[in-house]
Backbone bond lengths (Angstrom), bond angles and torsions (degrees), N, CA, C in turn:
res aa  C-N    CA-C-N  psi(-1)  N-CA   C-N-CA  omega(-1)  CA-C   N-CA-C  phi
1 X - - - 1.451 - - 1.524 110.61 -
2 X 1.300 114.14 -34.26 1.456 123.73 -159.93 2.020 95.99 -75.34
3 X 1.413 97.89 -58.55 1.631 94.59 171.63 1.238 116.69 -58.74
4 X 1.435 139.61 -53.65 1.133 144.59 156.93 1.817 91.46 -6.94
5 X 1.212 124.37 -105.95 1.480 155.00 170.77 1.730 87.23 -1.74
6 X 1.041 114.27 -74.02 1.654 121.47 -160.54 1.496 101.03 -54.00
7 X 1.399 108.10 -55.38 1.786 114.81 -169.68 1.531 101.98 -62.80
8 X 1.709 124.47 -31.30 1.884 98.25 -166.06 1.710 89.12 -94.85
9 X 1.699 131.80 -6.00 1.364 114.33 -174.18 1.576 98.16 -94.11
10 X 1.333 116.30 -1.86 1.977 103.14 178.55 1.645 98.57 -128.15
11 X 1.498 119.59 5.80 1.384 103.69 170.94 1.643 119.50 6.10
12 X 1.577 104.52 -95.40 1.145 140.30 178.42 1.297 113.98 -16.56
13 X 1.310 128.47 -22.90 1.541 165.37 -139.74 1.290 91.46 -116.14
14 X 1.099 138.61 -91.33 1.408 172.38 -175.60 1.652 93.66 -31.75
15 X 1.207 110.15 -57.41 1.919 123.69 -150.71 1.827 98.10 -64.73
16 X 1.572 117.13 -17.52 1.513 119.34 -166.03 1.820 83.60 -92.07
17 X 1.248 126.28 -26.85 1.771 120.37 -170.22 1.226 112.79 -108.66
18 X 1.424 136.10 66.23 1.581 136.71 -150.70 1.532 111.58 -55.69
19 X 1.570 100.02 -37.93 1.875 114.62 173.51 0.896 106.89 -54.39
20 X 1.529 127.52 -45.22 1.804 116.25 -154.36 1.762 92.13 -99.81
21 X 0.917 122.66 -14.46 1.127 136.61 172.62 1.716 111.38 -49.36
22 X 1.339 114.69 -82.94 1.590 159.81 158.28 1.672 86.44 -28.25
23 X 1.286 129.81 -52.24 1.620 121.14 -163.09 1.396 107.83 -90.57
24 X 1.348 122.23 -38.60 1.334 119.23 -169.52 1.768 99.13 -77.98
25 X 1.445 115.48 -32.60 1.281 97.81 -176.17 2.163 126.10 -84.51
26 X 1.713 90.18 3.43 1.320 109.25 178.87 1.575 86.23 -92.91
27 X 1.335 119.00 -10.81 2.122 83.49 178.13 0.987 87.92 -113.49
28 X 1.267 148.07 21.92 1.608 138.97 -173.82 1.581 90.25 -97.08
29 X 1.643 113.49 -42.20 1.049 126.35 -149.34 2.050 99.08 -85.88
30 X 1.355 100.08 -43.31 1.691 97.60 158.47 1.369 121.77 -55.66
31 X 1.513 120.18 -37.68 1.661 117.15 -165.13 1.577 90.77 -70.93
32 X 1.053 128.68 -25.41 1.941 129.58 -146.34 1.565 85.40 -94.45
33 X 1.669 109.23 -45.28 1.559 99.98 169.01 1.036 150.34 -28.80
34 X 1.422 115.03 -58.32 1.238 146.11 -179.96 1.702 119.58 -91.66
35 X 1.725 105.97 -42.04 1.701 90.61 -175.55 2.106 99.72 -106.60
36 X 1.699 113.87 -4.74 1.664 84.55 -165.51 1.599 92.14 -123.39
37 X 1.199 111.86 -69.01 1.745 133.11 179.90 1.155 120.69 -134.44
38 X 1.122 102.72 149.36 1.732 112.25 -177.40 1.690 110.06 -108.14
39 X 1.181 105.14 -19.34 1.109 99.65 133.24 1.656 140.87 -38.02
40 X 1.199 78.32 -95.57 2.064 79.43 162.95 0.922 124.00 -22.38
41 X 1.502 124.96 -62.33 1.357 145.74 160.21 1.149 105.69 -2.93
42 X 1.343 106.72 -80.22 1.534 127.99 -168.05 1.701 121.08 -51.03
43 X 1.215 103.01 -32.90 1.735 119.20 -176.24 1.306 105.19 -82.31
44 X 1.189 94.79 -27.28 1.808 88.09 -172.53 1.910 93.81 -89.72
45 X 1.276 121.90 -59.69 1.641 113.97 161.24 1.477 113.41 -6.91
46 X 1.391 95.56 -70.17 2.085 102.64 177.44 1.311 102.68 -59.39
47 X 0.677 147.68 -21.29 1.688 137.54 169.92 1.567 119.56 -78.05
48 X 1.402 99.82 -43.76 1.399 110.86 156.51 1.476 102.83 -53.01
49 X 0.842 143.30 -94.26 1.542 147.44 -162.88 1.570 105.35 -32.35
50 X 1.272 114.48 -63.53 1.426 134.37 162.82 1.549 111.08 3.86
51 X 1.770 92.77 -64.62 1.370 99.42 -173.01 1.781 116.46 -124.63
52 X 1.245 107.44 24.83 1.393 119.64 139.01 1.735 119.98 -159.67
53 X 1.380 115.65 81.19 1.541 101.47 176.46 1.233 120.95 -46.35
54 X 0.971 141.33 -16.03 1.517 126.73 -165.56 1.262 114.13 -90.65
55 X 1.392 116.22 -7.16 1.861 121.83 -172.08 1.661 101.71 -70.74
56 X 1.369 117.01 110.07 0.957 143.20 164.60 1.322 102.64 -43.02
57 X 0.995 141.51 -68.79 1.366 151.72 -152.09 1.544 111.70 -53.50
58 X 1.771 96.82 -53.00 1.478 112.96 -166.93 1.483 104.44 -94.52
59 X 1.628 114.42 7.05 1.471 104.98 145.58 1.470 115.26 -68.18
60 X 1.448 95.13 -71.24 1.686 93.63 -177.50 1.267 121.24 -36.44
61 X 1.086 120.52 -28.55 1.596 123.45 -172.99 1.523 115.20 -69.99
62 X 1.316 92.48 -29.50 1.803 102.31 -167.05 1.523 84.72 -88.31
63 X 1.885 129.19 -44.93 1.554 101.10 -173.68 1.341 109.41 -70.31
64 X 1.441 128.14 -16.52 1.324 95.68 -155.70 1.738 92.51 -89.26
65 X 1.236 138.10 3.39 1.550 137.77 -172.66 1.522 99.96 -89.58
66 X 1.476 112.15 -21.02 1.557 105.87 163.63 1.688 119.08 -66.22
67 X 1.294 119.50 2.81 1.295 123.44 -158.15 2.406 99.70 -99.84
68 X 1.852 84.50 -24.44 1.424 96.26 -155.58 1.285 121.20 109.08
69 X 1.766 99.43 157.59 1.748 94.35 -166.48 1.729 129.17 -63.94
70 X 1.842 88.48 -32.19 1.429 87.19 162.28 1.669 137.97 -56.17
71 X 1.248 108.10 -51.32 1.548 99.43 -178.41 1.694 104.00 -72.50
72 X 1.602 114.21 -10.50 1.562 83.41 -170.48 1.888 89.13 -86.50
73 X 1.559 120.87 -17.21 1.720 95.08 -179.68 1.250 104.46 -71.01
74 X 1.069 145.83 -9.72 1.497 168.29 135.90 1.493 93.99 -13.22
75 X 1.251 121.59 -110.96 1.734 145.48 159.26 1.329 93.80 -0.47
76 X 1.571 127.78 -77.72 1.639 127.24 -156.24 1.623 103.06 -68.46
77 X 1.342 127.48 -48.75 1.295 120.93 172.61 1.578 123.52 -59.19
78 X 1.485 121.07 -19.79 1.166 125.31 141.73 1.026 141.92 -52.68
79 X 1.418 121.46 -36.79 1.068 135.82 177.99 1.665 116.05 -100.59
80 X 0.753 135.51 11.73 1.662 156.93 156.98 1.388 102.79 -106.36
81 X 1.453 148.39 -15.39 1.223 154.19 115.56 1.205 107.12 -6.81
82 X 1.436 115.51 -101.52 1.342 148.84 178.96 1.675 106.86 -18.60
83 X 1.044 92.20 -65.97 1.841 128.10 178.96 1.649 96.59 -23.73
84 X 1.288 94.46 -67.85 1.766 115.38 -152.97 1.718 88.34 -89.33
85 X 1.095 126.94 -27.79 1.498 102.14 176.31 1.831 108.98 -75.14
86 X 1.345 107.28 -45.48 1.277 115.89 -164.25 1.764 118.19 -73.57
87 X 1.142 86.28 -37.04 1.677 102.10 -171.53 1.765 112.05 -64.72
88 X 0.930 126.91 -19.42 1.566 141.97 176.89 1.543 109.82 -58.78
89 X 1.728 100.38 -59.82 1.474 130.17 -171.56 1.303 100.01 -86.70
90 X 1.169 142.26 -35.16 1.665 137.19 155.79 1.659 120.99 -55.56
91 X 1.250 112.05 -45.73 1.435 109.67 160.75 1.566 130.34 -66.16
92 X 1.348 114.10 -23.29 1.510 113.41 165.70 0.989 98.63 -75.13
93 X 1.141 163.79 -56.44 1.814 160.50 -133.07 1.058 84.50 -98.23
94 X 1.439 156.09 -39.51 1.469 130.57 -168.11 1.306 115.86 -104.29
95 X 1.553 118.14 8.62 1.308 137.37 173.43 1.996 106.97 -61.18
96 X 0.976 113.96 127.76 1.285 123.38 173.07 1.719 128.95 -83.07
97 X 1.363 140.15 110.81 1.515 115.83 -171.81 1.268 88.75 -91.77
């Protein structure tokens, strides 16, 4: 809610950094996913897109919210899964001696 709040009172802010733009409104658009509407979700996704189509991520995000809230808390707990198994063993391999 609190980011929510920050992103529609500094928009304007946001519109000069399309990246940081595009990311904050893809997790605004996950948090709305999972705890309010998926709806919401979705609008804020298009905004994400808005200001970067090419983010892979916040495609999937927007198809899988066409599915409903369940499979997409489904999708995000999967994918925070993934995260925590993989990410451990990805950071040693890119570790430098």
């Amino acid at each position: 809610r609190n980011l929510r709040q920050i992103m529609e009172w500094h928009r304007s802010r946001f519109a000069a950094e399309p990246e940081a733009l595009a990311m904050y409104c893809n997790l605004i658009g996950q948090t709305e996913g999972q705890f309010v509407s998926i709806a919401a979700a979705r609008s804020w996704f298009i905004s994400a897109l808005r200001a970067r189509p090419s983010s892979t991520r916040t495609w999937a995000n927007l198809l899988v919210s066409l599915l409903g809230q369940t499979a997409f808390r489904r999708y995000i707990a999967l994918a925070r899964n993934m995260r925590s198994r993989w990410a451990p063993q990805l950071r040693m391999t890119l570790r430098q001696d």
